[in-house]
C-alpha positions as CSV (number, residue, x, y, z in Angstrom):
1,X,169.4,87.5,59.1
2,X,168.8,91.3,59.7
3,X,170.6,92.2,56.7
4,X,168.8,89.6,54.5
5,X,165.5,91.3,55.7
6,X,167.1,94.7,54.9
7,X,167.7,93.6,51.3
8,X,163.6,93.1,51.0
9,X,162.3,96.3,52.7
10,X,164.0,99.6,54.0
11,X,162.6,99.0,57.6
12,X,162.5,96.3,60.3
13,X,159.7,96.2,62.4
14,X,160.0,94.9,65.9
15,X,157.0,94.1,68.1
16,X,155.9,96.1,71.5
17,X,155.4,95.8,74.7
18,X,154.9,92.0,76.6
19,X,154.4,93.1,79.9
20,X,152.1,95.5,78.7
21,X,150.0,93.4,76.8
22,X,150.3,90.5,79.3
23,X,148.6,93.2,82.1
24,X,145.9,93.7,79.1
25,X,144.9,90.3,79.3
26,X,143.8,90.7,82.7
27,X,147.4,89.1,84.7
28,X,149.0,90.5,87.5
29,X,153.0,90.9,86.7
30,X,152.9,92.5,90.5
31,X,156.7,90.6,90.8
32,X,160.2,90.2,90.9
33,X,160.6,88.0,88.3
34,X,158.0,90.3,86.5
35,X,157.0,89.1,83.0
36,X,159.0,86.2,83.2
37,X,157.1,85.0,86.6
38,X,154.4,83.5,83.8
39,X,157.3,81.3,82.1
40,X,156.2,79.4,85.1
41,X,152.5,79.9,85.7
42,X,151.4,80.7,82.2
43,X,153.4,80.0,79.4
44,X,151.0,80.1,77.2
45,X,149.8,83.2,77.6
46,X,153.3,84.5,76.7
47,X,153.0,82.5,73.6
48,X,149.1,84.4,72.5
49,X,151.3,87.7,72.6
50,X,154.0,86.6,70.7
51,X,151.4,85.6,68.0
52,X,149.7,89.1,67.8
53,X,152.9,91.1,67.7
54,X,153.3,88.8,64.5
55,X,149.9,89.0,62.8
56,X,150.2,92.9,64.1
57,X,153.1,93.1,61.5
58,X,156.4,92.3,63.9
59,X,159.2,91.5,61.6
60,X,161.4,90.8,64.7
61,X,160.0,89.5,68.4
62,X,161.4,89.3,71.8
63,X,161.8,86.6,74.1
64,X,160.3,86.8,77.5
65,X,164.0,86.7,79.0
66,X,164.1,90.4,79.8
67,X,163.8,89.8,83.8
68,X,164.5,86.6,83.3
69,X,167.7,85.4,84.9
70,X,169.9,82.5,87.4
71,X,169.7,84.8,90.4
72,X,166.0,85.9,90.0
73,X,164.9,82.3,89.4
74,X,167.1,81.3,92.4
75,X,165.7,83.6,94.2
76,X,162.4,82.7,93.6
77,X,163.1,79.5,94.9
78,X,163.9,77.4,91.3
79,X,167.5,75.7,90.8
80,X,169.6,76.3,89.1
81,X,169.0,73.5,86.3
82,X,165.4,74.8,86.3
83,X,166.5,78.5,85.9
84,X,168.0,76.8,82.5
85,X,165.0,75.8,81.7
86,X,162.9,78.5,81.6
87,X,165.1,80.6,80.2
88,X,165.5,78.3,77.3
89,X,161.9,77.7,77.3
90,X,161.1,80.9,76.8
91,X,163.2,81.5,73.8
92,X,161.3,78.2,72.4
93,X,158.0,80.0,73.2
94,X,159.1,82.6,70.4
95,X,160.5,79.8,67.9
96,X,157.3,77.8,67.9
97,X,154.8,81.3,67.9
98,X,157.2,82.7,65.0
99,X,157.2,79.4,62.9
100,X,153.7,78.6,63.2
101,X,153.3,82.1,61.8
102,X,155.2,81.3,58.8
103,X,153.1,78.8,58.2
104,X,149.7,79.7,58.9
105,X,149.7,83.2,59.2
106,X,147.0,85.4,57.9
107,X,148.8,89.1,57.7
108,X,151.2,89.1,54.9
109,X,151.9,85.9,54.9
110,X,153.5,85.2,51.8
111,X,155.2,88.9,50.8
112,X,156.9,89.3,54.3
113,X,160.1,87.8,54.9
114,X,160.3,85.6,57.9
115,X,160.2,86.6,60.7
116,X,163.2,86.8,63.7
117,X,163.6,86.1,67.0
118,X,165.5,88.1,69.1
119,X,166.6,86.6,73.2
120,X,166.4,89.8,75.4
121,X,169.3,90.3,77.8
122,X,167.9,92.8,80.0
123,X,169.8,94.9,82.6
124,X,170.9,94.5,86.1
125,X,169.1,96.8,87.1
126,X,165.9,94.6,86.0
127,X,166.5,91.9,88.1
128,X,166.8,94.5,91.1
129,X,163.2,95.3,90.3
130,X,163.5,98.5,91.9
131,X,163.7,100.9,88.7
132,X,167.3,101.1,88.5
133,X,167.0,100.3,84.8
134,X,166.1,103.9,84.5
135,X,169.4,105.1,86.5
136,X,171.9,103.0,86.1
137,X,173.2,104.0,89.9
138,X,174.0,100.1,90.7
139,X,177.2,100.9,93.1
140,X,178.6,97.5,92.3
141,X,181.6,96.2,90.5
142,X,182.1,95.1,86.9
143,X,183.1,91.8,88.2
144,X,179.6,91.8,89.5
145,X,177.8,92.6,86.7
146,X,179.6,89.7,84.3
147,X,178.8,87.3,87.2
148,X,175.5,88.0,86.8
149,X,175.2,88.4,83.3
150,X,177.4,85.3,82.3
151,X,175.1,82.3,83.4
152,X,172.3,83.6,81.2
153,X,174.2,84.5,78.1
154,X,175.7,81.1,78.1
155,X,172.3,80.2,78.2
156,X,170.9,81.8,76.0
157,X,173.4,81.2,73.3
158,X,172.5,77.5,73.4
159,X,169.1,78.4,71.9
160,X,167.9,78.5,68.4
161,X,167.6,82.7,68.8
162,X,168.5,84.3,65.8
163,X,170.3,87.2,67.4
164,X,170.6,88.9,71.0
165,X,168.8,92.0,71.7
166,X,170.9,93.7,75.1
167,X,168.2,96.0,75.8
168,X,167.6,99.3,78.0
169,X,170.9,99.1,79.0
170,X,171.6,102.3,81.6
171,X,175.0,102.1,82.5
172,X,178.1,102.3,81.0
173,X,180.4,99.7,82.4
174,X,177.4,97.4,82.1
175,X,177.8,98.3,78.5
176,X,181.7,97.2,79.0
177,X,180.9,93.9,80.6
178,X,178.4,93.1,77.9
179,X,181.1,93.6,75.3
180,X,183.8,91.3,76.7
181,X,181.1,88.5,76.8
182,X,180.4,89.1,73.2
183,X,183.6,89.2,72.1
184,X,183.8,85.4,73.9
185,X,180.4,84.2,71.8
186,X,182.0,84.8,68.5
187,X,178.6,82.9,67.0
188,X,176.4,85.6,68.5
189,X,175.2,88.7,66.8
190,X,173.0,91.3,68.8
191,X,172.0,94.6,69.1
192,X,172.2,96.5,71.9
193,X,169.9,99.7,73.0
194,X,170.4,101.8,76.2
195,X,167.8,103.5,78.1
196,X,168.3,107.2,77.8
197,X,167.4,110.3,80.4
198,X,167.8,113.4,77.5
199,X,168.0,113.7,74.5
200,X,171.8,113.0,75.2
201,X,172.8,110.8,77.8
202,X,172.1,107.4,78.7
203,X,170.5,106.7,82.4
204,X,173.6,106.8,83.9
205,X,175.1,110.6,83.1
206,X,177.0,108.8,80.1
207,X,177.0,110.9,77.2
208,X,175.1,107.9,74.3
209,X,177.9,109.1,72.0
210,X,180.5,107.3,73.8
211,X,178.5,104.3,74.3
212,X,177.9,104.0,70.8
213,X,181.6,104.1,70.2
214,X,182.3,101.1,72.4
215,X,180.5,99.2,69.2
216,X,181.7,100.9,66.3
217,X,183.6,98.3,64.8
218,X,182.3,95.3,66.6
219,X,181.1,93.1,63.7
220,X,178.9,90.8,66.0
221,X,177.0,94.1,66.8
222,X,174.1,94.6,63.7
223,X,172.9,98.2,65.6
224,X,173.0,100.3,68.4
225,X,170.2,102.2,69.6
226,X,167.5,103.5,72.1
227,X,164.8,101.4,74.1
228,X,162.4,102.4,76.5
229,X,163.1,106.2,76.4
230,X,160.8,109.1,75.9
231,X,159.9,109.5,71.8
232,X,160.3,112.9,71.9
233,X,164.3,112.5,73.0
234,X,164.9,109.9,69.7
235,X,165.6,112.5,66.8
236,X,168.5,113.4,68.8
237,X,169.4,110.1,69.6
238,X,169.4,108.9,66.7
239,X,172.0,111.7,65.2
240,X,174.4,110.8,68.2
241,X,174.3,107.2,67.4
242,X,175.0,107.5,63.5
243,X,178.0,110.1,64.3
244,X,179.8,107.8,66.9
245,X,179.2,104.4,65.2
246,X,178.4,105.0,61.4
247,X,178.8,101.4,60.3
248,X,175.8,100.2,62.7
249,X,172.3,100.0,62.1
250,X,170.2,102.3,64.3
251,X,167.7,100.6,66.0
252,X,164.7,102.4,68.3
253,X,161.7,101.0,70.4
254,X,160.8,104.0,72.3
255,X,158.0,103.5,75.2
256,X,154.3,105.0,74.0
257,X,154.9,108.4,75.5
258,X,154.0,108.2,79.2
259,X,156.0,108.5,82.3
260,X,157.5,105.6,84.6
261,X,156.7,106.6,88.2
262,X,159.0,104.0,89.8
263,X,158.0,104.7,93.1
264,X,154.3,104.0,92.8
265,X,155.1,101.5,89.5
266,X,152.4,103.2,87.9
267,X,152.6,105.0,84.1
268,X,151.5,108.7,84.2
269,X,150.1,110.6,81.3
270,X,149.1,109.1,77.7
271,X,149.8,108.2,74.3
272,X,148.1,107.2,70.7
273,X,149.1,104.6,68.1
274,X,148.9,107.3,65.4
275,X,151.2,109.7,66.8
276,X,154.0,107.4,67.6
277,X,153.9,105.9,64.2
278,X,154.0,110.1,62.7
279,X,157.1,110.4,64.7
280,X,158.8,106.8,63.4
281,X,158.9,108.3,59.7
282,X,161.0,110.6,61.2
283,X,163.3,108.4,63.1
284,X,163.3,106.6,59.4
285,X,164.5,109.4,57.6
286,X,167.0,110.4,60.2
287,X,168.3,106.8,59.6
288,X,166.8,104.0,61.9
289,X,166.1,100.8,60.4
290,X,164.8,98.6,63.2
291,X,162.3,100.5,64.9
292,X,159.6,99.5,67.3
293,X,157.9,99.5,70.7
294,X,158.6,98.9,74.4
295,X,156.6,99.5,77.2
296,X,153.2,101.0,77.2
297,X,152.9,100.1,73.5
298,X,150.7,97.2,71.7
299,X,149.7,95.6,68.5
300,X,147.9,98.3,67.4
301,X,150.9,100.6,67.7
302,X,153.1,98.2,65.6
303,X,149.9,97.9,63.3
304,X,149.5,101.2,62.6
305,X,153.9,101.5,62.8
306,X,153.8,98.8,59.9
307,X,151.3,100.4,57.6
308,X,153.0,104.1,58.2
309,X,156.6,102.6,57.2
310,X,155.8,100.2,54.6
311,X,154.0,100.2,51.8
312,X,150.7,97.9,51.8
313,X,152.5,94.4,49.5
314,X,149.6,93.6,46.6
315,X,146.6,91.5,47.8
316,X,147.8,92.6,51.4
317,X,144.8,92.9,53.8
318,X,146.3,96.5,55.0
């Protein structure tokens, strides 16, 4: 999959932000369940996004799993059987936005290879909703973590996803725990990208080195990387990644720039399309091939991220 892309161009491009485009369209993620709470009220809406990360040039998109999960649907007052469903249903959303793409598309739609779709496996720390994503300071048990983790990767692997994308990962035995359950999914490939606090560690105090390491190796694993970290800390990054697992991709979705109060859960400062997409053909020739967006970024980011990274294909529009 990722490696049969690799074989047509040098670069993968993933899409950007959901939540951040959902808010853009005027709906209030104000939740728990966060982006996920429209599986239930607006599906469709999560489908319109999907289709502009692809016309925007997304060689890879995300399901709307990230906060999506048994105990957060429970919680919200769903079953369990229905929890199921939306998580599934969620991963379909992708399918159908990414195949009628292939087939009617209007942005490359003939040159470009087609186009994956990753399920997101966010964090515990996501379904606290309380910004420990960004900390990693759980205070619970590995046993914990796989218990809450297990349900939806047994899930999720039951979809037609073409890979796994464990994402803004803060913690290292949360890394751990994710490992054993891939090692019992032998069908499932993923990538997995921590959140980062330097331009060293991961959330948690865990030098990213070491995290890496816990891949290298791993043949279910296509990269290892970054998500939802400062840009300015990914140079860095990127060179502790290729040192500690050399035989993984690197992969890199940065947020746009701006700060994360998680207090207020309010962004603070700014960012532009064309300076995140200057600073990608750097993470490129340090040696990231899947490279992206996460929050705070949109279509015109991975736009203007496509045309900086990859040469405009003959009779391409761009």
């Amino acid at each position: 999959m990722l490696t049969d892309l690799l074989t047509k161009q040098d670069v993968v491009i993933l899409d950007g932000g959901l939540a951040t485009e959902l808010e853009q369209m005027g709906h209030d993620l104000n939740d728990p369940l966060w982006s996920a709470r429209l599986l239930i009220t607006n599906p469709e809406a999560i489908y319109k996004v999907h289709s502009s990360y692809l016309e925007a040039g997304a060689d890879c998109i995300t399901s709307a799993t990230y906060q999506a999960s048994v105990p957060g649907f429970v919680r919200a007052g769903f079953s369990e059987k229905q929890a199921t469903g939306l998580m599934q249903g969620a991963v379909r959303l992708a399918v159908q936005a990414r195949d009628q793409y292939a087939e009617t598309g209007t942005q490359f739609p003939h040159q470009r290879p087609r186009p994956l779709v990753a399920a997101s496996i966010g964090p515990y720390g996501a379904y606290l909703a309380d910004g420990s994503e960004f900390r990693g300071d759980y205070a619970v048990s590995a046993e914990t973590l796989r218990a809450f983790h297990e349900p939806r990767w047994q899930i999720l692997a039951e979809t037609s996803a073409d890979l796994f994308a464990c994402e803004t990962i803060p913690s290292l035995m949360e890394a751990e725990v994710l490992r054993e359950l891939l090692a019992e999914a032998p069908a499932v490939q993923a990538w997995v990208s921590f959140s980062c606090k330097d331009e060293e560690c991961i959330s948690d105090g865990t030098p990213l080195r070491e995290c890496a390491a816990l891949f290298a190796g791993c043949d279910q694993i296509v990269a290892v990387g970054v998500n939802c970290t400062a840009p300015q800390y990914m140079a860095p990054l990127i060179t502790e990644i290729r040192v500690a697992a050399p035989d993984k991709l690197v992969v890199v979705y940065p947020n746009s720039g701006e700060v994360y109060d998680a207090a207020n859960r309010v962004w603070i400062g700014t960012g532009s399309a064309g300076e995140f997409s200057d600073a990608a053909l750097h993470w490129r020739e340090l040696g990231a091939r899947l490279i992206g967006g996460c929050c705070r970024t949109r279509p015109g980011h991975i736009r203007t991220l496509r045309r900086s990274l990859l040469k405009p294909q003959p009779d391409s529009p761009n």
